[in-house]
C-alpha positions in Angstrom: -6.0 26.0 -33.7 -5.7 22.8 -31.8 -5.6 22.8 -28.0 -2.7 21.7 -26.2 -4.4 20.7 -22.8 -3.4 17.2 -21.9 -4.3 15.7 -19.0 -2.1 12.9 -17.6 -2.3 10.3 -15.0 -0.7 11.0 -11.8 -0.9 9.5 -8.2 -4.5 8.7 -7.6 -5.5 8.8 -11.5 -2.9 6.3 -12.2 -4.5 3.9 -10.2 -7.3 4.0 -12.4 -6.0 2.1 -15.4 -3.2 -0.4 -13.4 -5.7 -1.8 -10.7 -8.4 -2.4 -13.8 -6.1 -5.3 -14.9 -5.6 -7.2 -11.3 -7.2 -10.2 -10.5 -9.7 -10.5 -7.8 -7.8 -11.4 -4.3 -9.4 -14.8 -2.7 -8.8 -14.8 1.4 -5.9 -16.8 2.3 -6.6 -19.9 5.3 -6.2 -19.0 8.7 -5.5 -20.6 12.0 -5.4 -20.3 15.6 -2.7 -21.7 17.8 -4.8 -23.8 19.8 -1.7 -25.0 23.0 -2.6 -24.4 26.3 -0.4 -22.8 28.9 -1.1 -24.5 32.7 -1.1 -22.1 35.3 0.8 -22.6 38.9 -2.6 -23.3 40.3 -3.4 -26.5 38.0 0.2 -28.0 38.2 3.7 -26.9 39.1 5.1 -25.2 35.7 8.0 -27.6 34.4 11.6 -26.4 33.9 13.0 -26.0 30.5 15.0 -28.5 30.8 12.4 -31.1 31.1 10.5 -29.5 28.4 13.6 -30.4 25.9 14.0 -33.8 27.2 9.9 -34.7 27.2 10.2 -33.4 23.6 13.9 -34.6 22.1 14.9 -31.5 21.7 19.0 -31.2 21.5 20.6 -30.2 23.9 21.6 -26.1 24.1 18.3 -25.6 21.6 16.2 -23.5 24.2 12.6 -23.8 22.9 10.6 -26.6 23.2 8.2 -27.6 21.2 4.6 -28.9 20.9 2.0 -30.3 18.6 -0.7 -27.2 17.1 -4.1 -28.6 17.6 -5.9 -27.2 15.6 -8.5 -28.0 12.8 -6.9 -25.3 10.2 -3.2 -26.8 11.0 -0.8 -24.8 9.0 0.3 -26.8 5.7 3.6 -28.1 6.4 5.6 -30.5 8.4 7.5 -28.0 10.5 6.7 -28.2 14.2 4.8 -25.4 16.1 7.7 -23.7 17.8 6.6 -22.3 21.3 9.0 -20.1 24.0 8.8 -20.9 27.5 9.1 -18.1 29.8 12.0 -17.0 30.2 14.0 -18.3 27.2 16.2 -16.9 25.3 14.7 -16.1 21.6 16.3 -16.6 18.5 16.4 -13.4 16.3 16.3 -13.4 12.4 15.4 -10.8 10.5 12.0 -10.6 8.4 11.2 -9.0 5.2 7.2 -8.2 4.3 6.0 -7.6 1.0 2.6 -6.6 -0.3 0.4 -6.6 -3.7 -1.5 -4.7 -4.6 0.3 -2.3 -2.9 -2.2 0.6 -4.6 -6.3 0.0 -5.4 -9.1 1.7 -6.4 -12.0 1.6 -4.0 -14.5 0.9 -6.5 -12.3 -1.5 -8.0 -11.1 -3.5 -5.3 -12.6 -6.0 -2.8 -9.9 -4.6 0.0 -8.3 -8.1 -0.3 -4.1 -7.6 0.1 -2.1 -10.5 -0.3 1.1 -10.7 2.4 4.5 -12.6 1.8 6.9 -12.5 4.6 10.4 -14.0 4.4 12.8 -15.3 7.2 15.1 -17.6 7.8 13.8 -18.5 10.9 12.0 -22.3 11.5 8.6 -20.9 12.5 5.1 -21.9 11.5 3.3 -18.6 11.6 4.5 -15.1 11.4 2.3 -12.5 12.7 1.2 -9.5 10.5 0.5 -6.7 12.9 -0.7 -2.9 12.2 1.9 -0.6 12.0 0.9 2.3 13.8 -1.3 0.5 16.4 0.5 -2.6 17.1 -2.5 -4.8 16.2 -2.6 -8.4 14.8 -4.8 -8.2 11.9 -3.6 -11.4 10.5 -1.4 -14.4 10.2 0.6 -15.2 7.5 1.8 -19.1 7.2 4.1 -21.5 6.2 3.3 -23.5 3.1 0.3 -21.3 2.4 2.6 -21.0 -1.0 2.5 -24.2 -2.0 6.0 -25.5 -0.4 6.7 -26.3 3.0 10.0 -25.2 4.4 11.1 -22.8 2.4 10.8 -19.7 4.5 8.2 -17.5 2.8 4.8 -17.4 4.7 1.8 -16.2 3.1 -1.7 -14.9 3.9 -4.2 -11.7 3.6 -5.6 -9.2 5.3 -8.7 -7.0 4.1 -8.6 -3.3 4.2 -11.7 -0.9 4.9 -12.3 1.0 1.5 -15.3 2.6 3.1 -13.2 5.3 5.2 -14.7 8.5 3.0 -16.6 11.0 4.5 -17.3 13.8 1.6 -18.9 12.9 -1.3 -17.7 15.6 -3.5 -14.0 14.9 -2.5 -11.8 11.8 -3.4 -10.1 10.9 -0.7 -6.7 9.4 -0.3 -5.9 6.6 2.6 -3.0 4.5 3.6 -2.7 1.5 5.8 0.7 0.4 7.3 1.6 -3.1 8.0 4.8 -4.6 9.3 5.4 -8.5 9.9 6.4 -9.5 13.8 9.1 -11.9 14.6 8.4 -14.2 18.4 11.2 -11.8 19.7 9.9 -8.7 18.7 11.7 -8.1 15.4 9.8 -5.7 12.9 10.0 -6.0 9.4 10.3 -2.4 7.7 7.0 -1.1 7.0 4.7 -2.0 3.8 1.9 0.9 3.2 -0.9 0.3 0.8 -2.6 3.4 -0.5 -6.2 3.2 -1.2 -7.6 6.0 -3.5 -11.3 6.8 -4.4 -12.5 8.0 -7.8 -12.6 11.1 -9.4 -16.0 12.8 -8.2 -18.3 14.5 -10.2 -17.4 17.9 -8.7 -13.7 17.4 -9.5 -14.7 16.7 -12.7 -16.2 19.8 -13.4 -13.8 21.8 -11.6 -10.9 20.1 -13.9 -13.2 21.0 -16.8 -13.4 24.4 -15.7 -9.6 24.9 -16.0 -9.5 23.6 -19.3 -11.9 26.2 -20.6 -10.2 28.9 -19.4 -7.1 27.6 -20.7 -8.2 27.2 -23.9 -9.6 30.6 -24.2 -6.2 31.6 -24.2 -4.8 28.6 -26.0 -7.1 29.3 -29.1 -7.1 32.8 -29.4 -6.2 34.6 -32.0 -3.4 36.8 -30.1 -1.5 33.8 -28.8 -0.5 32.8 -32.5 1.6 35.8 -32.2 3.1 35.9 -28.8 6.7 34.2 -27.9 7.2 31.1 -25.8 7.7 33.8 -22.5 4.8 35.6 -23.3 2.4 32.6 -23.7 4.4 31.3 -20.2 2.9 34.8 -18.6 -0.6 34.5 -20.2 -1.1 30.2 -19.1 0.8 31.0 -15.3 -2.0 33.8 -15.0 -5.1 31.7 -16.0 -3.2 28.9 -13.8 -2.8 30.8 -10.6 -6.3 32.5 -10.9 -7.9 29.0 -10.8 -5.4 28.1 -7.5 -6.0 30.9 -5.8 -10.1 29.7 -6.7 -9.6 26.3 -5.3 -9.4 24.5 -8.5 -5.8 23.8 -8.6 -4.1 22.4 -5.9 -2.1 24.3 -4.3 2.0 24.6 -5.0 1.6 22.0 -8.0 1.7 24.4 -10.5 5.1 23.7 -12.4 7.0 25.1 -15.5 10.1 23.7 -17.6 11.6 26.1 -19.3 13.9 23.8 -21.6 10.1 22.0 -23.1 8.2 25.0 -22.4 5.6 22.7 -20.4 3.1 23.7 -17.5 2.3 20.7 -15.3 -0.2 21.1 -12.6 -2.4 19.2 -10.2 -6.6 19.7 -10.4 -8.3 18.2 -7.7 -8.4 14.4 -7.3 -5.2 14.4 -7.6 -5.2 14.6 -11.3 -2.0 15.7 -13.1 -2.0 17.7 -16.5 0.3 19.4 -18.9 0.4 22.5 -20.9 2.6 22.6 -24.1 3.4 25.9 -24.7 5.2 25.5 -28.3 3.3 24.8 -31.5 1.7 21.3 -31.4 3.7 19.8 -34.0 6.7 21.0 -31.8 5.7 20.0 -28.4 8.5 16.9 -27.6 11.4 18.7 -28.8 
C-alpha cells in the first residue's frame, strides 16, 4: 500500500527553498553628519532668525540650514537640513520597508536592505531598533539612484549567530522602525531569521513517520472507515506529542478532506491523508 505521509513546508521550512533564490545583499554607503554645534562658552549661540538670514532661508521656514562636510556626502543635491533648538519641527509621516524580510542562517550573509519613504526634504533618515531605541543605521537620499524623490535607502546587518543549542533550530526576530527629526516612528518592519533543520529534528520527524506508517500500511487499515482511521492516526499523533516529537497544540484534523496536519520539531509542517491515495484532493 502506498504511504500517505507528506511533509510540507511551513514557517521555518519555507524559508528553505525562497531564500535559496535571493541574491547576495552588498552593504549600502554610509555617512556621518559631520556640522558642529558651538557651545555658549566658544561664542554666543545665534538666534534663529539670523540663522535664516546668514543662509537665505524664507522667511516663516523655521530650520536653517548648513553644508554636510563630510567625505561620504549623501548623493543628491538636497541640503542637509539641521533644527536649531528650539524650533518648531516639521512632521511627515514615514513608511519603512524591508527585503528579505525572512533568511536562512546558513544561507544569508545577515545583509537587509531598508527603503524608507516620506515626503519630507531631508537627507538622511535614521533606522533605529525597535525595541531598544538604537540607531543601527542610516538610510539616504539618492542611495536609489534618484535624488529627490523621497525614498532613502541603506542596510543594516543582522547577527545570525544568536543560537545556543545545537540540537534545536532556533527562531529569531529583529524589529526595525525608521525615525523622523521630530520623533515620528514608522510602523515596525520584523525580519525573522530561522536556523536549519538539525540532525536531531530530523530524526525525531523520522520517527513519527514510522510510526505512522505502521499504521498507514497495515493490513487492518484497508478495512477501517475514514473515523476509524481518524482514531487510529490521532492516537499514534498524540503519543508522539505527549513524547516531545510533535509540537505541542499543532496537531489538526479536517473533517471535510479527512487530512491531519501537524507540526514536528523545527517547525516543520506535515499532512496526513486519510482517504485512499488516489482520493486524497477530493
Amino acid at each position: 500500500m502506498k504511504k500517505r505521509v507528506y511533509p510540507i513546508m511551513l514557517t521555518a521550512t519555507v524559508m528553505f527553498s525562497s531564500c535559496g533564490r535571493l541574491d547576495p545583499m552588498t552593504s549600502a554607503p554610509s555617512a556621518e553628519t559631520a556640522s558642529s554645534v558651538q557651545t555658549e562658552a566658544e561664542t554666543e549661540a545665534p538666534t534663529t532668525s539670523a540663522l535664516l538670514a546668514e543662509e537665505g532661508v524664507k522667511e516663516g521656514n523655521v530650520m536653517a540650514v548648513s553644508e554636510r562636510e563630510s567625505e561620504n556626502k549623501s548623493p543628491n543635491e538636497i541640503p542637509y537640513v539641521e533644527y536649531p533648538e528650539g524650533a518648531e519641527l516639521e512632521h511627515y509621516e514615514v513608511s519603512l520597508y524591508a527585503e528579505p524580510t525572512e533568511v536562512m542562517t546558513n544561507e544569508s550573509n545577515g545583509v537587509i536592505t531598508f527603503m524608507a519613504e516620506t515626503k519630507g526634504k531631508l537627507n538622511e533618515i535614521q533606522l533605529i531598533n525597535a525595541d531598544t531605541g538604537e540607531t543601527v543605521s542610516v538610510l539616504f537620499d539618492g542611495n536609489d539612484g534618484i535624488a529627490g524623490d523621497g525614498q532613502f535607502k541603506g542596510t543594516c546587518k543582522i547577527d545570525l549567530d544568536y543560537g545556543t543549542d545545537p540540537d534545536v533550530s532556533e527562531q529569531k526576530e529583529f524589529n526595525f522602525c525608521a525615525l523622523m527629526p521630530d520623533g515620528t516612528r514608522s510602523e515596525v518592519v520584523t525580519v525573522k531569521a530561522y536556523e536549519p533543520i538539525t540532525e536531531k529534528e530530523f530524526s525525531q520527524l523520522e520517527t513519527i513517520h514510522t510510526a505512522v506508517n505502521a499504521i498507514l500500511d497495515s493490513d487492518e487499515y484497508k478495512t477501517m472507515s475514514i473515523e476509524e482511521r481518524k482514531e487510529a492516526v490521532g492516537e499514534v499523533l498524540r503519543k508522539c506529542e505527549e513524547e516531545g516529537l510533535i509540537i505541542k497544540d499543532t496537531i489538526r484534523y479536517t473533517e471535510s478532506s479527512a487530512v491531519y496536519y501537524y507540526k514536528a520539531n523545527g517547525g516543520i509542517g506535515n499532512v496526513i491523508c486519510l482517504r485512499d491515495l488516489d482520493n486524497c484532493d477530493r
